[in-house]
PyMOL commands that place a pseudoatom at each C-alpha (Angstrom):
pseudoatom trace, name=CA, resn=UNK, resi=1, chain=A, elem=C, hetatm=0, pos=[12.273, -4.614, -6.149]
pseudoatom trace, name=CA, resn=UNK, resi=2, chain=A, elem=C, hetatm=0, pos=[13.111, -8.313, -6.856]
pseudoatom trace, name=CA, resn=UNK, resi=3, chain=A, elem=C, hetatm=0, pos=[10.954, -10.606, -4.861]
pseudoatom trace, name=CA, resn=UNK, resi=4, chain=A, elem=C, hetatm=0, pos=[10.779, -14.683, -4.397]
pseudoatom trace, name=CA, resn=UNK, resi=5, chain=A, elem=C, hetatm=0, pos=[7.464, -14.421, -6.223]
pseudoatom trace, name=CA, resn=UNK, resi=6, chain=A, elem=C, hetatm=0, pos=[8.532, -12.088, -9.089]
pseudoatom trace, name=CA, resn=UNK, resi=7, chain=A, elem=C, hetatm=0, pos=[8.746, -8.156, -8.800]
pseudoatom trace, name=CA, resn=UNK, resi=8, chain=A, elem=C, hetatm=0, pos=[7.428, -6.043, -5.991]
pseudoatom trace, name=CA, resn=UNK, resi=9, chain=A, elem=C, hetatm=0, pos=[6.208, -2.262, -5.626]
pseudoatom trace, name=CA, resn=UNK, resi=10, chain=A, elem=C, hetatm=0, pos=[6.925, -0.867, -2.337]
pseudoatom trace, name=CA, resn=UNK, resi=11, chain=A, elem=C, hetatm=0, pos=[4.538, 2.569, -1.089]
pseudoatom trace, name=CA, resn=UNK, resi=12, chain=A, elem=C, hetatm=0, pos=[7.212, 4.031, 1.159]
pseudoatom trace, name=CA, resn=UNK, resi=13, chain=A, elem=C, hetatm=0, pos=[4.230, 7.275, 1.522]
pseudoatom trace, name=CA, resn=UNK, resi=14, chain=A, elem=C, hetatm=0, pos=[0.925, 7.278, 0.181]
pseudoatom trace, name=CA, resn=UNK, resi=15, chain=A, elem=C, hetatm=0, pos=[-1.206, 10.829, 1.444]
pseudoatom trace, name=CA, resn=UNK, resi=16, chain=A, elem=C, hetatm=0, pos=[-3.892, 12.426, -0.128]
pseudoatom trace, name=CA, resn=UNK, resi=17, chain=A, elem=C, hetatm=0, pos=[-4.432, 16.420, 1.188]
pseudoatom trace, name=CA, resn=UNK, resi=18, chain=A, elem=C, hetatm=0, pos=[-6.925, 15.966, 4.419]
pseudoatom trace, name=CA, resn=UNK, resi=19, chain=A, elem=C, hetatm=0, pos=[-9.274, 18.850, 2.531]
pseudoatom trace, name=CA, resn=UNK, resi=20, chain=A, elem=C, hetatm=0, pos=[-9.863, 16.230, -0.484]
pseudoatom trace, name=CA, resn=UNK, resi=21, chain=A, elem=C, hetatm=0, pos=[-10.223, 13.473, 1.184]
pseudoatom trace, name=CA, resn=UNK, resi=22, chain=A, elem=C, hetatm=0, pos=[-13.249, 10.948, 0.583]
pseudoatom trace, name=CA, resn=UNK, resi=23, chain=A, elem=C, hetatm=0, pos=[-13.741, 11.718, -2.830]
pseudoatom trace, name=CA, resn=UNK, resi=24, chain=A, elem=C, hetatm=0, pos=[-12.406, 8.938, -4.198]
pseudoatom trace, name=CA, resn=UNK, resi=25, chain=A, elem=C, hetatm=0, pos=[-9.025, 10.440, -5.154]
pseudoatom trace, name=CA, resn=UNK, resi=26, chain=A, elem=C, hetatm=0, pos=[-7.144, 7.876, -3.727]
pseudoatom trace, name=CA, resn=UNK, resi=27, chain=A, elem=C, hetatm=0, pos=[-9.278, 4.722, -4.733]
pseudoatom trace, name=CA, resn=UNK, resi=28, chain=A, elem=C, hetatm=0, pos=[-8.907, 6.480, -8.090]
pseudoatom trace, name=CA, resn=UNK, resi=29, chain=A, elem=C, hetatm=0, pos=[-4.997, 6.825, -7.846]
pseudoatom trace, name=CA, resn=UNK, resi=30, chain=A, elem=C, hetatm=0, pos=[-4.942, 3.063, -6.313]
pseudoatom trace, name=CA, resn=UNK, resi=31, chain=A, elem=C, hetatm=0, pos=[-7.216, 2.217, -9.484]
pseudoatom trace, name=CA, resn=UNK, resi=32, chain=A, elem=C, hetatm=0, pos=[-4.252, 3.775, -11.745]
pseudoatom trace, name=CA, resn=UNK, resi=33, chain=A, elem=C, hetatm=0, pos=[-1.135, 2.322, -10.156]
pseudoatom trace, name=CA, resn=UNK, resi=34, chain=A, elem=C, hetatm=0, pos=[-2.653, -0.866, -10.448]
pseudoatom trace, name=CA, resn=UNK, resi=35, chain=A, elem=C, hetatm=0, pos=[-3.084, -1.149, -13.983]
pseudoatom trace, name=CA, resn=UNK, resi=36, chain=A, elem=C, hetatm=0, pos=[0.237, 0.156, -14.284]
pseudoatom trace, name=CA, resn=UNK, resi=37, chain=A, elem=C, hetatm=0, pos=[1.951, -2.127, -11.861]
pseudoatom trace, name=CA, resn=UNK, resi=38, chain=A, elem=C, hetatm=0, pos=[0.498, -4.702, -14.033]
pseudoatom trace, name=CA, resn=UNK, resi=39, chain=A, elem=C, hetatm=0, pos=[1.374, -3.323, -17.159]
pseudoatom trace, name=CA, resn=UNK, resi=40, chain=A, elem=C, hetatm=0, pos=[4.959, -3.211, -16.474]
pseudoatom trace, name=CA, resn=UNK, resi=41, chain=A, elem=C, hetatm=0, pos=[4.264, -7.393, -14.840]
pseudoatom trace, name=CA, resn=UNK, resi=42, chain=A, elem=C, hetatm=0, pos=[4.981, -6.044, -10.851]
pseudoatom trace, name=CA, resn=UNK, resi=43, chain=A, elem=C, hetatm=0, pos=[3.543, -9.443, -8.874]
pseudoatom trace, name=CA, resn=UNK, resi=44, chain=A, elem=C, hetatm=0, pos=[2.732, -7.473, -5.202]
pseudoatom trace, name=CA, resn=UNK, resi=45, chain=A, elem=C, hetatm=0, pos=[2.601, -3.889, -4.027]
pseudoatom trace, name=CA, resn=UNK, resi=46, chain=A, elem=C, hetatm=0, pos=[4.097, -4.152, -0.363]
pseudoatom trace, name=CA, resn=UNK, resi=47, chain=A, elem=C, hetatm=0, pos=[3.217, -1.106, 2.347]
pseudoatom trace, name=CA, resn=UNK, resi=48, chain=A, elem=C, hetatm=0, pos=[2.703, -0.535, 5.666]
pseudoatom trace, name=CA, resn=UNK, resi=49, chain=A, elem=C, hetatm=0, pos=[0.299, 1.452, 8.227]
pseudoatom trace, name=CA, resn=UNK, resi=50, chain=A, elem=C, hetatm=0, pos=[-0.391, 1.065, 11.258]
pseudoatom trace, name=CA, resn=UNK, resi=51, chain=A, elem=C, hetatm=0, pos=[-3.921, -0.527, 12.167]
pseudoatom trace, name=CA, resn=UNK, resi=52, chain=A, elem=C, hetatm=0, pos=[-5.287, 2.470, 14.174]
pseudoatom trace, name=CA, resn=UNK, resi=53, chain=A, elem=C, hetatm=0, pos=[-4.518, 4.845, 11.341]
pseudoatom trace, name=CA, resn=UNK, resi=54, chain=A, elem=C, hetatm=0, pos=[-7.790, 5.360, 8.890]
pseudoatom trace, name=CA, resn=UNK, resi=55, chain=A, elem=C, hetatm=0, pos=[-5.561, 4.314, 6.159]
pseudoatom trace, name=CA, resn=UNK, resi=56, chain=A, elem=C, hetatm=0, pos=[-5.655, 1.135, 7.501]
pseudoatom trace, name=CA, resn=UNK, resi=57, chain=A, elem=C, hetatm=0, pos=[-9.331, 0.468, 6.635]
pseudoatom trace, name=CA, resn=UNK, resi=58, chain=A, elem=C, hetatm=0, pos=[-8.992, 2.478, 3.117]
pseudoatom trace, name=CA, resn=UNK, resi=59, chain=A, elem=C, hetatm=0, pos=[-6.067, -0.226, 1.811]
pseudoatom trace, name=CA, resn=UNK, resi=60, chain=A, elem=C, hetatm=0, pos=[-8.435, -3.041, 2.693]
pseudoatom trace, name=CA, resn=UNK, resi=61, chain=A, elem=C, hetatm=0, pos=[-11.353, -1.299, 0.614]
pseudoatom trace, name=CA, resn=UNK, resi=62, chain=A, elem=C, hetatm=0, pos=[-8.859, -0.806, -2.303]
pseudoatom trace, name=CA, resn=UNK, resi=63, chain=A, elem=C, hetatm=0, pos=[-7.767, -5.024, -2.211]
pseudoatom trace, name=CA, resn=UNK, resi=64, chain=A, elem=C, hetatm=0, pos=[-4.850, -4.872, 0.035]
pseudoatom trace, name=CA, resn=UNK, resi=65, chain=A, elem=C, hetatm=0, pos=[-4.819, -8.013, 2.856]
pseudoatom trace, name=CA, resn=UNK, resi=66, chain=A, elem=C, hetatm=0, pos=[-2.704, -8.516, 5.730]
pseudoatom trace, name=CA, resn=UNK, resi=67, chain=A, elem=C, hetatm=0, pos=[0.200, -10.528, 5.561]
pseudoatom trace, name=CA, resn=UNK, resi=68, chain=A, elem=C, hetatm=0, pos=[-0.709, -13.336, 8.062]
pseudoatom trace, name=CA, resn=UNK, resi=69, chain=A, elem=C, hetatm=0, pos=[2.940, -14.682, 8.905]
pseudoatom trace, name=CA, resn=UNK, resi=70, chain=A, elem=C, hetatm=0, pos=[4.837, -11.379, 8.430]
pseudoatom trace, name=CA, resn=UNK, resi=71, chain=A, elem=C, hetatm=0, pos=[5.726, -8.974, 11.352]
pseudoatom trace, name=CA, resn=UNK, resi=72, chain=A, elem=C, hetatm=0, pos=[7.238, -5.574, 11.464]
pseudoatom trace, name=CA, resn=UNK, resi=73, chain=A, elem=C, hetatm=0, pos=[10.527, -4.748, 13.417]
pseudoatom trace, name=CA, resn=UNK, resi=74, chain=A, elem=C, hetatm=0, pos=[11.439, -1.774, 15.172]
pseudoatom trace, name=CA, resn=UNK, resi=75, chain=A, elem=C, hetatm=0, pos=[14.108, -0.960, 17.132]
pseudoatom trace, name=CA, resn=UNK, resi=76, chain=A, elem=C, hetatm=0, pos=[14.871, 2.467, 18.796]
pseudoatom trace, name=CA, resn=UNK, resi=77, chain=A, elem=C, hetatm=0, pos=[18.068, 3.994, 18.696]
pseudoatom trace, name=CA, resn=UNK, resi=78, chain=A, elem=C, hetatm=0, pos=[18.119, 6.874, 20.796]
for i in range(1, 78): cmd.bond("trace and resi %d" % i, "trace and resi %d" % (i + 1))
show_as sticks, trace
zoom trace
């Protein structure tokens, strides 16, 4: 995606299987679409989680920082 500050990668769903988790597969995977997202000159990987999920804590070990003057919107439907 086209961003103000060059390109962006969105993570729409990230999951590794519960039964391999904390082995490092997904600081490994993380470690891979890095160098790839810089490869191909990507400027920011955008995602979102909510804090009280674990993943929250696992994208701050792999770099990831909160945006400090974003905010997510939500509006029910139904």
């Amino acid at each position: 995606m086209h961003f103000y500050k060059g390109k962006q990668f969105r993570i729409d769903e990230f999951c590794i299987y519960y039964k391999y988790q904390n082995k490092g597969l997904g600081v490994e995977f993380m470690d891979l679409l890095f160098k790839k997202m810089k490869e191909i000159d990507i400027s920011f990987i955008l995602l979102d989680t909510d804090k009280s999920f674990n993943a929250y804590s696992f994208y701050h070990k792999v770099g990831f920082k909160d945006i400090k003057d974003s905010i997510g919107l939500i509006k029910k439907i139904i």
